[in-house]
N, C-alpha and C positions, 0 to 999 in steps of 0.2 A: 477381551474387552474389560473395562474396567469394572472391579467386583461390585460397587456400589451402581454402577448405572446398568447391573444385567440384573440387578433384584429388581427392576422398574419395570422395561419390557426388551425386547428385542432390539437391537440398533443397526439399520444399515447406511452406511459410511458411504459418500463418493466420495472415494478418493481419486478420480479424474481428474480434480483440479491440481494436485500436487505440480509444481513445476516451476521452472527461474522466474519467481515475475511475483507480486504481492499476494495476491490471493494464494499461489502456491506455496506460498512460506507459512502464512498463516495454516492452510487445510495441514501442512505438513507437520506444524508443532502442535496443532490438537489430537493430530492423529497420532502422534508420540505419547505423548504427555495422561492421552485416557487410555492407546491399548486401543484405539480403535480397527475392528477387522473391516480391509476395503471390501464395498461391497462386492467389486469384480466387472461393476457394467463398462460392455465395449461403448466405443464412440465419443466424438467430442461432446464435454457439457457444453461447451458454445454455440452448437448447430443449430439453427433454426429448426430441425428434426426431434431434438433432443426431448422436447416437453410429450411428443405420443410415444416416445421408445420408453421414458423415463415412466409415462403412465402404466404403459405394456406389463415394465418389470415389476414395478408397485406391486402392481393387482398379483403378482405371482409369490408374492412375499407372504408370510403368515399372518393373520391378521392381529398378533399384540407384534407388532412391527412397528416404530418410528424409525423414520428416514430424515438424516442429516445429510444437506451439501453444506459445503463450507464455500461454495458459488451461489453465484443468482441463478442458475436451472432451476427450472420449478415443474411441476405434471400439469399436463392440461385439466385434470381432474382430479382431487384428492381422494382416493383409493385407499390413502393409507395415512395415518396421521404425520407430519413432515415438518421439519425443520430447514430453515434456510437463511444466507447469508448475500447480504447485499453490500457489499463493502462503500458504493457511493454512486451517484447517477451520473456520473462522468457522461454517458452517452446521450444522455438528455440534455445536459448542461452545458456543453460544449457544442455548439456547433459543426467543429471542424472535428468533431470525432462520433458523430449521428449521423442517419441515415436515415432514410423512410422508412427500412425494412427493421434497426433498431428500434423507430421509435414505436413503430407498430406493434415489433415483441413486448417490450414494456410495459404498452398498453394491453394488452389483448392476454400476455403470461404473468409476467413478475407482477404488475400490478391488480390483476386477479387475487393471484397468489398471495401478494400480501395481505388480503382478505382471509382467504382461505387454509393457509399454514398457522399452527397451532402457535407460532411464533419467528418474528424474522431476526436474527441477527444481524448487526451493522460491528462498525470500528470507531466509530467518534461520534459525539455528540452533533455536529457538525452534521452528515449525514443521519444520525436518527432522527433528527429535526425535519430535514429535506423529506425525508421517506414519509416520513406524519404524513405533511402535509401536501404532498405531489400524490401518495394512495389513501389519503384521507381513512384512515385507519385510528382506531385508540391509540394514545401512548405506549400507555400499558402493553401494545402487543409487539411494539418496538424496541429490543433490549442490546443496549451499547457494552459490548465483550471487551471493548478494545483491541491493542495489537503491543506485541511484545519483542524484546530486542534480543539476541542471542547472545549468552555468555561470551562467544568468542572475541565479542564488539570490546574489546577495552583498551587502555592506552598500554598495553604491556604485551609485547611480542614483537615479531620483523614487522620491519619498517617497508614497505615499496621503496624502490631507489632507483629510478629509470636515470641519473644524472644529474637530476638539473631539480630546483624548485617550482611545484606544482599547485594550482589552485584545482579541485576535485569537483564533477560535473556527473555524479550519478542520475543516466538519461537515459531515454531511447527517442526514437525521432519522430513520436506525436506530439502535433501542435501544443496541447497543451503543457507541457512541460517549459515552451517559452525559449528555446536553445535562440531564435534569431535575434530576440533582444537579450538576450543573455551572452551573447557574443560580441553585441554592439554594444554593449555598455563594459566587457574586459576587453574589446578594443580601446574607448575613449578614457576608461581609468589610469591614472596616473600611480604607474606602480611601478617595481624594478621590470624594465624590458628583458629580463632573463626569463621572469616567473613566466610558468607556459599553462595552459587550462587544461587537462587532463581529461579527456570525455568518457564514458563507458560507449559500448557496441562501437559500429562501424558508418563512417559518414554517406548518406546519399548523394548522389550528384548537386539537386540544389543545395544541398547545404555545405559542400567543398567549394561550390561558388563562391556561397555567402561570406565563406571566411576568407576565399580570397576578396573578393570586394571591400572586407575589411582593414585590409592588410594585415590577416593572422597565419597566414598561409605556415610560416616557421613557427607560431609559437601557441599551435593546439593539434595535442594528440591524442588518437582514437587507440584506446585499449583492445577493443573488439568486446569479446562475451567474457568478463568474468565471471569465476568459477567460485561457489560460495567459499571455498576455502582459501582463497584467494583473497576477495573483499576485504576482509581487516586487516591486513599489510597494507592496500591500496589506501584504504583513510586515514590509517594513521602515519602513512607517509606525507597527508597533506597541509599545506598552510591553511586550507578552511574547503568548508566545502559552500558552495555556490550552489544552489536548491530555488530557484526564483519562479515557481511552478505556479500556472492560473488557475490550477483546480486540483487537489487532492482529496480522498477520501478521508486518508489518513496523513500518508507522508512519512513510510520503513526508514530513508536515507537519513531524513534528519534525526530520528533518533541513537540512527547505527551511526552518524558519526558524531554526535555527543558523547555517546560510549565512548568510543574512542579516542576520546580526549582535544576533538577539533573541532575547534568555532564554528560557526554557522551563518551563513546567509539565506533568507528563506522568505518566503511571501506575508503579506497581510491577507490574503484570503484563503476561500476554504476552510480546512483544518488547520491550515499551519498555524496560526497562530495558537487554535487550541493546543494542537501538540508539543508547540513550541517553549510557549509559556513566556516567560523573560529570559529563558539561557542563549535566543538565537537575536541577531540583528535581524530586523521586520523591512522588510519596504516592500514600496508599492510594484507588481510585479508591469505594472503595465508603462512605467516611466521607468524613460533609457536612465536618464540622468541619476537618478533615485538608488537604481542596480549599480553605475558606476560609482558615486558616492559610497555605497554601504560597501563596495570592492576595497576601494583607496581604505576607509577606515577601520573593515577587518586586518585588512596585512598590514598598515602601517600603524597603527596605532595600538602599543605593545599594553597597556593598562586593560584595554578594550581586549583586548585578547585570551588576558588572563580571566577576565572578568568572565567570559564567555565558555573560558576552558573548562573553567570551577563550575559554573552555575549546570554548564551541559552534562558535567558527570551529575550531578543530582538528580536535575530533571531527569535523564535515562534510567535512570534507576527506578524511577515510579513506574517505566514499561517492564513486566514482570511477564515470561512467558508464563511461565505455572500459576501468574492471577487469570490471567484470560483463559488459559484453562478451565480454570475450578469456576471460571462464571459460567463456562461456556456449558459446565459437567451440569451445573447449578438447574440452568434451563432445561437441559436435557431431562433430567429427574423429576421438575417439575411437570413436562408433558407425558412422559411413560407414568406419574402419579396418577396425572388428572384423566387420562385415558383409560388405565385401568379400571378405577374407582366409575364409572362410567359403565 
């Protein structure tokens, strides 16, 4: 553990969350970056089970203990002083990705929780806002860490080279990510019929439909699971990446491929815009035509390009993983103080 944050009090870590997907990148580079030891708990942190097991092990921890997730698990009861991270209410916010049984957790845990935890972490202002005001909590007890881009992400190393010229579709197949209008609108763009869309994971049956009813059937291909070492040859093999997502918390893609040295297409809502700033072209994610227009003028319009090259290496450069660290060390220390002294 890190020598600064065990003068405070004891710290246990889930590191359950580690794993391919946002929140595991994030738990993964704080748990780097301070030296945090996992605490060791079995089971998913996503189970509807998880808040009385997660109580269970609380209560069996020492009592100058602070408990950090780098997920939204929370304990049905605060046992032991705790830290938590909500990266965005995607499950709330979305429709097509909520449930009765989501929205009840929410209600009945996370949003207790937010109460109740010494402090919640989030990734963007964006969501620290939402959290305010959906758990009606102080500000103050909502503290934006942000999220940080990995060294590897830069315009310097192998290229991906499947052949052929690719537009990049860092996705997987929840609605919110937008793929049917994001497919209908690089069908209807007017671009060289060679350039193909590149997807990440592997296509569902409706949505092999989809592309054939578009007639994209020969000119979109599914990479399956890339592998993080992987990912930066894949973007900076691409003409731009395509991001036209209805809801992010934060949005990891578009700053990995700013890194990278590759244009951007991305949303006006959510985060993206926060995260975006002015290095990405913006449109509206819910107009086909809007998506196909900002396609046509990333790839064809070579001024626009450069403009977007330049401006994205900077802006990626303000996602710093060792700031979001040292914010995250920051709060930490501040709750092993305030509990202490207590």
């Amino acid at each position: 553990m890190d020598a600064a944050l065990s003068k405070t009090r004891r710290l246990a870590f889930d590191g359950r969350w580690i794993g391919p997907h946002g929140i595991g990148r994030f738990a993964a580079e704080i748990q780097r970056r301070l030296a945090l030891r996992d605490w060791g708990l079995a089971g998913s942190p996503s189970s509807p089970l998880d808040p009385l097991r997660l109580t269970c092990a609380m209560a069996k921890l020492p009592r100058d203990t602070v408990v950090f997730s780098p997920g939204y698990n929370a304990p049905l009861w605060p046992v032991r002083p705790f830290v938590f991270t909500v990266h965005d209410l995607n499950h709330l916010d979305m429709p097509n990705n909520s449930s009765s049984s989501k929205r009840l957790y929410y209600r009945l845990v996370i949003r207790r929780a937010c109460h109740t935890a010494r402090k919640v972490l989030t990734v963007s202002e964006f969501s620290r806002q939402r959290i305010i005001t959906w758990a009606d909590v102080r500000p103050d007890r909502v503290v934006c860490v942000g999220n940080g881009v990995d060294i590897s992400f830069s315009p310097d190393g192998a290229r991906y080279d499947p052949g052929f010229s690719y537009l990049l579709m860092v996705s997987n197949r929840r609605a919110h990510k937008n793929e049917q209008l994001a497919l209908a609108a690089f069908a209807r763009a007017s671009i060289d019929p060679t350039i193909r869309l590149l997807m990440t994971g592997v296509p569902t049956n409706a949505l092999d439909a989809l592309i054939g009813n578009v007639g994209l059937t020969k000119r979109v291909v599914f990479l399956g699971r890339v592998e993080d070492a992987q990912l930066p040859a894949v973007y900076r093999g691409a003409l731009g990446l395509l991001f036209p997502s209805l809801y992010e918390g934060f949005g990891l893609p578009v700053v990995e491929a700013m890194a990278s040295g590759v244009p951007v297409l991305t949303s006006t809502v959510s985060a993206l815009p926060e995260v975006a700033g002015d290095a990405a072209l913006l449109v509206d994610p819910y107009d086909v035509d809007a998506i196909s227009s900002g396609i046509e003028q990333m790839l064809t319009d070579k001024a626009l390009r450069e403009r977007l090259r330049l401006a994205g290496l900077r802006r990626a450069a303000m996602f710093q993983w060792d700031e979001v660290a040292a914010r995250t060390k920051c709060v930490l220390e501040e709750v092993g103080r305030l509990d202490a002294e207590q």
